[in-house]
C-alpha positions as CSV (number, residue, x, y, z in Angstrom):
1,X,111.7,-1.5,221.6
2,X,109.9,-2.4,218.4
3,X,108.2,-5.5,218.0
4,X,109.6,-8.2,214.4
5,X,107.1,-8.3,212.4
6,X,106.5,-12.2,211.4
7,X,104.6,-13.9,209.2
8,X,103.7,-17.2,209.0
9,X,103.7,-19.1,205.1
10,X,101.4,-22.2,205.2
11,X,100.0,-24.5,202.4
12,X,99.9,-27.8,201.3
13,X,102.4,-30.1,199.6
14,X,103.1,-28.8,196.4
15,X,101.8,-25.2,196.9
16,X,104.3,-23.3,195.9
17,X,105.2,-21.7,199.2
18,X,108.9,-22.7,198.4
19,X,108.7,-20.3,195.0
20,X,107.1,-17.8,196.6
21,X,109.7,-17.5,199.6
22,X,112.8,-17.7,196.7
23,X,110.9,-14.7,194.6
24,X,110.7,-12.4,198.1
25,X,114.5,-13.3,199.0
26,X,115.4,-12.7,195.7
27,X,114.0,-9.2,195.2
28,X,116.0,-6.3,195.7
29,X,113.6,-4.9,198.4
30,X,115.9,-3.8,200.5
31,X,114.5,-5.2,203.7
32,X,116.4,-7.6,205.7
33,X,114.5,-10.8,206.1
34,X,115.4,-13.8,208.3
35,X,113.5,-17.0,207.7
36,X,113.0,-20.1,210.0
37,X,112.3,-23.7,207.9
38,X,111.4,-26.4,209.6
39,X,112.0,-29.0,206.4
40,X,114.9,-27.3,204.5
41,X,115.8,-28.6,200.8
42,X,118.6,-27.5,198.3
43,X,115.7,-26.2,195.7
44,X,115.3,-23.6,198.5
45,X,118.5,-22.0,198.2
46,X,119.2,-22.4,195.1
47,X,122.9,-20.8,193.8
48,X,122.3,-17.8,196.5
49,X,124.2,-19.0,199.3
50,X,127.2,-17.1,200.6
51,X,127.7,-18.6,203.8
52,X,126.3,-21.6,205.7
53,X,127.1,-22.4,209.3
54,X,125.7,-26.3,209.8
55,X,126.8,-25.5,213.5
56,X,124.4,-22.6,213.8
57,X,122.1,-23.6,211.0
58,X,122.3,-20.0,209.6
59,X,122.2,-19.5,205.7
60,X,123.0,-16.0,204.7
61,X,121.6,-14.4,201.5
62,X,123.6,-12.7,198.9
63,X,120.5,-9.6,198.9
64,X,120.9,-9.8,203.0
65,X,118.4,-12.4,203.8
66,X,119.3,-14.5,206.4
67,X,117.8,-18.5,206.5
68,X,117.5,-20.0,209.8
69,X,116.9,-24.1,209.3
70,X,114.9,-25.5,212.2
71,X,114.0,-29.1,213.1
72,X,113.7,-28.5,216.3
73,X,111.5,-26.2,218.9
74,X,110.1,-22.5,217.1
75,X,110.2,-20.7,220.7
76,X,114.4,-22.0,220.4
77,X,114.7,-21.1,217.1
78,X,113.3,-17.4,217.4
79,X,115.2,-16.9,220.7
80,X,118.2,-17.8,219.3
81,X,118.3,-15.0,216.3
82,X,116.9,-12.4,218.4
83,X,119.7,-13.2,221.0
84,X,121.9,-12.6,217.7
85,X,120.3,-9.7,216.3
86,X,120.7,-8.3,220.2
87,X,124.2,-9.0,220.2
88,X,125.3,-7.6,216.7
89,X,125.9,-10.6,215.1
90,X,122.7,-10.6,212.8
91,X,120.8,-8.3,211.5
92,X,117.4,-8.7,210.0
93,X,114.1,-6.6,210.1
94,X,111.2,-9.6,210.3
95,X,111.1,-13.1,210.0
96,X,109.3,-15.6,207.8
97,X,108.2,-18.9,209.4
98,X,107.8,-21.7,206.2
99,X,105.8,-24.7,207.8
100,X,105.7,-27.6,206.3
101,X,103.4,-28.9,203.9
102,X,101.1,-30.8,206.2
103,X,101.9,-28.7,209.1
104,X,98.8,-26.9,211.6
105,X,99.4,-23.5,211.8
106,X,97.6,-23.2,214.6
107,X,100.1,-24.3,217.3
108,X,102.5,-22.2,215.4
109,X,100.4,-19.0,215.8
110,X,99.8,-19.4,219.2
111,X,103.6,-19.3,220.2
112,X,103.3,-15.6,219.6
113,X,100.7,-15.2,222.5
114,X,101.6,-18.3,224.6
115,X,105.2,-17.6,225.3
116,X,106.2,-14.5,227.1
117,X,109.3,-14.7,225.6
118,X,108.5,-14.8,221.9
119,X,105.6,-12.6,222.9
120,X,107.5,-9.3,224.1
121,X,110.1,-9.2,221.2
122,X,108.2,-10.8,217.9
123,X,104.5,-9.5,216.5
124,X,102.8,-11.9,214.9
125,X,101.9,-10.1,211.4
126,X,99.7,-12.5,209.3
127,X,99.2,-16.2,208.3
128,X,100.2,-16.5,204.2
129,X,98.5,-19.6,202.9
130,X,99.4,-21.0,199.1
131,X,96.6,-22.9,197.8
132,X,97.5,-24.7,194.5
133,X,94.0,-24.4,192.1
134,X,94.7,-27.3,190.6
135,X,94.2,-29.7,193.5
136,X,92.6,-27.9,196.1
137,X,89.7,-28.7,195.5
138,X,90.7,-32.7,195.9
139,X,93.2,-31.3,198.9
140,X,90.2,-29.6,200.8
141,X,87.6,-32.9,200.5
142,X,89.9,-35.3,201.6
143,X,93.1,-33.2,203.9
144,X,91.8,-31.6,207.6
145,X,95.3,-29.9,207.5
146,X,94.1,-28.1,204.5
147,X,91.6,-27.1,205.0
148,X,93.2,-25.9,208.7
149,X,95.3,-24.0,206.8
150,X,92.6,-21.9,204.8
151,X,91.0,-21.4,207.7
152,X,93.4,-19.7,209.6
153,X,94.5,-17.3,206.5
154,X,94.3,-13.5,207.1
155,X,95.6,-14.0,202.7
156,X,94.6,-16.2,200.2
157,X,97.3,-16.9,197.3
158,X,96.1,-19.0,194.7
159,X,98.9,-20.9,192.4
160,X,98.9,-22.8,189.6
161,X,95.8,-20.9,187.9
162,X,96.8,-21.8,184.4
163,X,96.1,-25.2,185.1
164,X,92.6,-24.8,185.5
165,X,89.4,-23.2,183.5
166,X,88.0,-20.0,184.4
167,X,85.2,-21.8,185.8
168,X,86.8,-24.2,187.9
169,X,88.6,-21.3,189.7
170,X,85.3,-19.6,190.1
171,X,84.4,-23.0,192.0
172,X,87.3,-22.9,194.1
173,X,87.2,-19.3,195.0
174,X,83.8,-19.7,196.4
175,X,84.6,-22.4,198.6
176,X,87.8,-20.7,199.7
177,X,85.5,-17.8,200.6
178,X,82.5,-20.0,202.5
179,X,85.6,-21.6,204.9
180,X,87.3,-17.9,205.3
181,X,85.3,-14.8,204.4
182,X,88.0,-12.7,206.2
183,X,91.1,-13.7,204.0
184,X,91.6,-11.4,201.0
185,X,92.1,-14.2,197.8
186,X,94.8,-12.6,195.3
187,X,96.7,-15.1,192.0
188,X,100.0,-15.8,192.8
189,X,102.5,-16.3,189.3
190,X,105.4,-18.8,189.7
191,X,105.9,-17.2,193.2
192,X,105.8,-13.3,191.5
193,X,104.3,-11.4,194.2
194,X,104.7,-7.8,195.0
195,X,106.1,-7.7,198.4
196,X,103.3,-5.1,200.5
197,X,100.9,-8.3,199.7
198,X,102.2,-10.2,201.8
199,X,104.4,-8.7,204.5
200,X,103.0,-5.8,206.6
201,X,99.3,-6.9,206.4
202,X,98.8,-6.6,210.3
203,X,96.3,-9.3,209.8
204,X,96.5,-10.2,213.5
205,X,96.2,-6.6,215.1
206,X,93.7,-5.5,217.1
207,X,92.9,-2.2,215.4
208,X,89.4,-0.2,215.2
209,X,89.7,-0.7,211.4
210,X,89.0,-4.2,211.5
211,X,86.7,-4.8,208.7
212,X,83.9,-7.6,208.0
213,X,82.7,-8.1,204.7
214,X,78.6,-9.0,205.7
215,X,78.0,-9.4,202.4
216,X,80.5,-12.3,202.0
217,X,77.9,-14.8,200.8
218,X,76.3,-12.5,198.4
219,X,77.7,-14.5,195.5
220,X,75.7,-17.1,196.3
221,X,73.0,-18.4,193.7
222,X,69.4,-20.1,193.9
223,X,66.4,-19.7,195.8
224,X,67.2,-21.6,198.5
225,X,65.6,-21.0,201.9
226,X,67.0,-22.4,205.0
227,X,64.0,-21.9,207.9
228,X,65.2,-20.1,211.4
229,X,68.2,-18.6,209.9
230,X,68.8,-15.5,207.2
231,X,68.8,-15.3,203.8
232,X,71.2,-12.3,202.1
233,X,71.1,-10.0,199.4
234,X,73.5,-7.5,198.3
235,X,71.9,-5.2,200.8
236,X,73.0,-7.2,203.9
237,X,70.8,-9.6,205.7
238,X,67.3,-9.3,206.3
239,X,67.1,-9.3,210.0
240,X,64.6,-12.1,211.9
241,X,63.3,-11.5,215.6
242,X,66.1,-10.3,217.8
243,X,67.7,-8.3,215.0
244,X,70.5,-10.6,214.2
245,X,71.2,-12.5,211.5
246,X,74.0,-15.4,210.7
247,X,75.0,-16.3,207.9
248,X,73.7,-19.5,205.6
249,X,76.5,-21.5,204.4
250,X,75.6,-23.8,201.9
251,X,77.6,-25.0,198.4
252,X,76.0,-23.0,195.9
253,X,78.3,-20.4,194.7
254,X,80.1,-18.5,192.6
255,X,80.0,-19.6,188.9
256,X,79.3,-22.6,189.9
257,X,75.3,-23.6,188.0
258,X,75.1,-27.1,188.1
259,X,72.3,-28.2,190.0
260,X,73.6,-32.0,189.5
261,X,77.8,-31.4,190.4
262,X,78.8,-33.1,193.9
263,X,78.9,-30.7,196.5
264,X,81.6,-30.2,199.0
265,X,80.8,-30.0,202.7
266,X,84.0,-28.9,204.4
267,X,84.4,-29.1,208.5
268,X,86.1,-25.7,208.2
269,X,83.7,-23.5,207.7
270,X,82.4,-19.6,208.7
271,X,79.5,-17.8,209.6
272,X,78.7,-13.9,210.8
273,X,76.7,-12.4,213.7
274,X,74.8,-9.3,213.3
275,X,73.1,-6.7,216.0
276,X,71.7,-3.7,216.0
277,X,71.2,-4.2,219.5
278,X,74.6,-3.9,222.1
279,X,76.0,-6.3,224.3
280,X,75.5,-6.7,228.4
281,X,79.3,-6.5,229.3
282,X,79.1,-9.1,231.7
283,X,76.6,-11.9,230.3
284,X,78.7,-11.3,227.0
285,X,81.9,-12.0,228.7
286,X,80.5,-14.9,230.4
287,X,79.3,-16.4,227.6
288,X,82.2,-16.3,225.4
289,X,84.5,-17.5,228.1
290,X,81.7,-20.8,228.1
291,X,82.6,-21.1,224.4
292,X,86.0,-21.3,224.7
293,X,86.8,-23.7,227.3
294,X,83.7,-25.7,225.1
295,X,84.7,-25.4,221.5
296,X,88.4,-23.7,221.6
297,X,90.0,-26.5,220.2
298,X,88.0,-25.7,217.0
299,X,87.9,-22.1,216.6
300,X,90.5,-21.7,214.5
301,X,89.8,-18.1,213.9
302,X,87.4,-15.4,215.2
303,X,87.4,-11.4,215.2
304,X,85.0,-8.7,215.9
305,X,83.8,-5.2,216.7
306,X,81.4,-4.7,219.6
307,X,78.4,-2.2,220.8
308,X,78.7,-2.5,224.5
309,X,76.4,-1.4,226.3
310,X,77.3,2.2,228.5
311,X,80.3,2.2,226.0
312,X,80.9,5.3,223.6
313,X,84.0,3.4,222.1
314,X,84.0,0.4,219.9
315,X,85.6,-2.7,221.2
316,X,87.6,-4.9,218.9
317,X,87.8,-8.7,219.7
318,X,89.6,-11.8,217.9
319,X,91.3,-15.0,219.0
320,X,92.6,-18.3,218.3
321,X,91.8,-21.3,219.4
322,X,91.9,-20.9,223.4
323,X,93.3,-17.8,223.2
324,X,90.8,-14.8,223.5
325,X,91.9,-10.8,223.2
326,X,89.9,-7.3,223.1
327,X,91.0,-3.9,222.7
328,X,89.2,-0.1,223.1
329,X,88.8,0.8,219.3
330,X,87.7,4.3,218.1
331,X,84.5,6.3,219.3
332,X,81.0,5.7,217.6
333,X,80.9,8.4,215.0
334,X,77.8,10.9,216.0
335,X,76.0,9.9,212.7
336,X,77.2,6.6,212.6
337,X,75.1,3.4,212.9
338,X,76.3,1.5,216.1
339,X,75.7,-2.4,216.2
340,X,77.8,-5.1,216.6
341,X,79.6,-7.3,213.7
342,X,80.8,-10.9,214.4
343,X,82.8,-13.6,212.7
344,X,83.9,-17.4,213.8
345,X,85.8,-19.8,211.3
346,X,85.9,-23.5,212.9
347,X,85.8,-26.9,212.7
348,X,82.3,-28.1,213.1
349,X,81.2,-25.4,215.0
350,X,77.2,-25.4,216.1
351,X,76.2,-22.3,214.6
352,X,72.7,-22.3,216.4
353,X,74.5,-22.1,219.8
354,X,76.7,-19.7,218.8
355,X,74.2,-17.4,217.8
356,X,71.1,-18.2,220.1
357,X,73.8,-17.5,223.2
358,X,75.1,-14.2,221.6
359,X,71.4,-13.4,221.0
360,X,70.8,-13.8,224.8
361,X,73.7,-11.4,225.5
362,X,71.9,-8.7,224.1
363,X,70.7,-6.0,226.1
């Protein structure tokens, strides 16, 4: 039996993830859609009701959307309509989940891997996250939630653009790419958004095409030199010792010239591992089972794809918070380089023991 696609759509107050969730059940895509709300308004149905059960909380679309308003437990919620879908009374092809404003979407992700219930009937497609450009940048300084909710992004949709100079969305854009190298940043237009960008992503698959951007920082300005760690250039990072580099995060990017502007140190933030070199199964394992009963609670995302050592196959890793998962990718390509490519996006994560423990797994 196929797995429902569902996606989660996060952002702060104000976003726009309201506009963007009308727009996709508004289009005549042709895809039935049933979406779970956890704070449910009458701007979020406008005129397109056709029949609401306040018994079954069940709105149903004129275009065959179906809205399911929850206050209560997601794991309820999602049993409930596939008990429906199984018994012919609904139908619907994937499911949304709109959090609220201020909500974690942590928690909310990991109900797709905690729950064996959830977990053998729903696949947990991507994390949407609206980011409204004209107060991110005040959301991000002064909101952890926020800046959770960037950092758990497999997409980026920035609203609100017209409200801010070219130069300040250069600004923001950099930052949004030092907390999340991994999520694709696209403009979102009073919620206009062709549907492929945001449902069917796969952002949470484990699939040998997993890709990681090592030149995510190579917008970054200035001569800066950070000692013991790499610097980058377009060409990838020039390796030190153990050939392996991480990345330098720091808040010169972008546009962004001004020597004198306030920087903005976020406690979400990301940084790559690099080697040339592959991976003793079993110190490797070890040591990333040490970092998850340590720092779980702040790894809010992390993916990879491996060298093992003995191995002729790649092996594709990610998790969330506690919640750690690896897959056999493709073979090494004869002609291909092998090596290993890493990515962590935390809160407060100590980058130095990340990497000087990875380094130490190395054959």
């Amino acid at each position: 039996m196929a797995l429902i696609p569902t996606t989660i759509l996060t952002g702060f107050l104000g976003a726009g993830k309201t506009t963007l969730l009308n727009r996709i059940l508004q289009e005549p895509h042709g895809l039935k859609i049933a979406v779970i709300e956890n704070e449910f308004g009458p701007e979020s149905i406008d005129n397109e009701i056709l029949v609401q059960n306040s018994t079954e909380q069940i709105i149903e679309m004129n275009n065959g959307c179906i809205c399911c308003t929850v206050r209560g437990d997601l794991v309820t919620a999602l049993g409930a309509l596939v008990a429906r879908r199984d018994a012919g009374e609904l139908q619907f092809d994937r499911v949304i989940i709109e959090t609220t404003g201020v909500a974690n979407p942590g928690p909310v992700a990991q109900t797709f891997f905690m729950n064996d219930e959830v977990a053998v009937r729903y696949l947990l497609d991507a994390i949407i996250t609206v980011v409204d450009a004209r107060h991110a940048m005040q959301q991000l300084d002064t909101q952890e939630e926020a800046q959770r909710q960037v950092g758990f992004a497999d997409r980026l949709l920035l609203s609100k653009t017209d409200l801010v100079s070219p130069a300040e969305l250069a600004v923001l854009r950099a930052r949004l790419t030092r907390m999340n190298p991994r999520a694709p940043i696209a403009i979102v237009d009073f919620g206009r958004m062709p549907i492929a960008e945001v449902l069917d992503l796969r952002g949470f698959n484990l699939n040998d095409k997993l890709e990681i951007d090592p030149d995510f920082l190579a917008h970054e300005t200035g001569s800066h030199d950070h000692a013991g760690h790499a610097h980058h250039d377009h060409d990838g990072p020039h390796e030190h010792g153990a050939a392996c580099a991480a990345d330098c995060i720091d808040d010169h990017g972008g546009a962004h010239h001004h020597h004198h502007a306030p920087a903005h140190q976020d406690d979400i933030s990301a940084f790559m591992f690099k080697s040339d070199r592959p991976f003793n199964v079993a110190r490797l394992d070890e040591f990333l089972g040490g970092l998850v009963q340590v720092y779980g609670p702040r790894m809010l995302r992390y993916k990879g794809v491996l060298w093992m050592d003995g191995s002729d196959r790649k092996i594709v890793f990610q998790g969330v918070h506690q919640m750690m998962g690896s897959d056999v990718g493709a073979a090494w390509g004869e002609a291909e380089p092998r090596g290993s490519k890493m990515v962590f996006i935390g809160k407060n994560l100590p980058k130095e023991t990340f990497i000087e423990g990875l380094e130490q797994c190395l054959v």
